[in-house]
N, C-alpha and C positions, 0 to 999 in steps of 0.2 A: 595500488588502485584495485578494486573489489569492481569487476566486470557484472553488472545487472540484468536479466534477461525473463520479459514478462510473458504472461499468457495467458490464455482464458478468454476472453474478451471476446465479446462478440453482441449480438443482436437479440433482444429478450423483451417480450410484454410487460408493461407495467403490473406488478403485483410478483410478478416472478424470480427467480434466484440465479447468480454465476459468482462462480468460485474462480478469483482471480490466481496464480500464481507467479513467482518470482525467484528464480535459480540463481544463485550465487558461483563466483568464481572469483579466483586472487586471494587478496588479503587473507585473514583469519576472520572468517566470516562472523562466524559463532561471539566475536568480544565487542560487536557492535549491535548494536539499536537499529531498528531497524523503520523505515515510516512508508504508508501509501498516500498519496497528493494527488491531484486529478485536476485538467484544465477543461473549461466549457470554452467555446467558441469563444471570442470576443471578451473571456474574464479571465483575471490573474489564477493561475496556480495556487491553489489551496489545500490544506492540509485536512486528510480524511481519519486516518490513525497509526497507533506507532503503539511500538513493542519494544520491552527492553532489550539490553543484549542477551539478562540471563532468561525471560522466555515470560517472568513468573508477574510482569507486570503490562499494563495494555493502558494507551486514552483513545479517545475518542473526539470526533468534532460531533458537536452536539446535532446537525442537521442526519447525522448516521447513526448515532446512539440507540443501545437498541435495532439496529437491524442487519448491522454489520458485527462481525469478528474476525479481529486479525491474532493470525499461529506463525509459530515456528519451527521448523524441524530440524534441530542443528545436525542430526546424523545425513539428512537430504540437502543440506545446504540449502535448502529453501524458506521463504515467507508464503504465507496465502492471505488472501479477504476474502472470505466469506463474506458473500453480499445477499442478503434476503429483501423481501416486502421492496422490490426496486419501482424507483419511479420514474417520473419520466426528465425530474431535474437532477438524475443521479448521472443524468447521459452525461461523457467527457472521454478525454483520455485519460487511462489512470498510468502512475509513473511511480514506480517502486522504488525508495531512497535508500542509503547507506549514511549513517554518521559517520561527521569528519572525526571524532574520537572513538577512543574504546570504551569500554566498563559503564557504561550509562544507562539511564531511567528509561521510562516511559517518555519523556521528553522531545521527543524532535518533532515539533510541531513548525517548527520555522523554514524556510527555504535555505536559509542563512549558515545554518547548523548540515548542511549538506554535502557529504564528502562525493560520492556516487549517484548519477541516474540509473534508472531505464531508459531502454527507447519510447513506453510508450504502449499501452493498448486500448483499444477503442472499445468502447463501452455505448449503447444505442439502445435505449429503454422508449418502447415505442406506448402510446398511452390507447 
């Protein structure tokens, strides 16, 4: 099990930027995919973007395309998202994933495909 732990999170103006991060611990980090998801009040968990295992490939959900970029730094054991141009429907908690396999794509856009959370960080784009 790959222990997940976020941060960044906090309170920002519409139009404005935060740089999410996400520390890894356990498993062998580095041979997994990696995804950020984010829940609004009152709506399902949805899927924001995802990163290979090996670093060299990214997708995106189309309502963040373009304003978002998600890295990874296998010597930090970390992911980030980089979040630009924020709005004010960007507000949610976002939740850093682990796939339940290794050696994988761009791919984990599913809940399903979910080996590891986060706790969890809050995100509050005021307009």
């Amino acid at each position: 099990q790959v222990q997940l732990v976020e941060s960044g999170g906090g309170l920002v103006q519409a139009g404005g930027s935060l740089r999410l991060s996400c520390a890894a611990s356990g498993r062998t980090f580095s041979n997994y995919a990696m995804a950020w998801f984010r829940q609004a009040p009152g709506k399902e968990r949805e899927f924001v973007a995802t990163i290979s295992w090996s670093g060299g490939s990214t997708n995106y959900a189309d309502s963040v395309k373009g304003r978002f970029t998600m890295s990874r730094d296998k010597a930090k054991n970390t992911v980030y998202l980089q979040m630009n141009s924020l709005k004010s429907e960007d507000t949610a908690v976002y939740y850093c994933a682990a796939d339940k396999n290794v050696y994988r794509g761009a791919v984990l856009t599913s809940t399903r495909d979910i080996g590891s959370w986060g706790q969890g960080t809050q995100v509050t784009v005021s307009s």
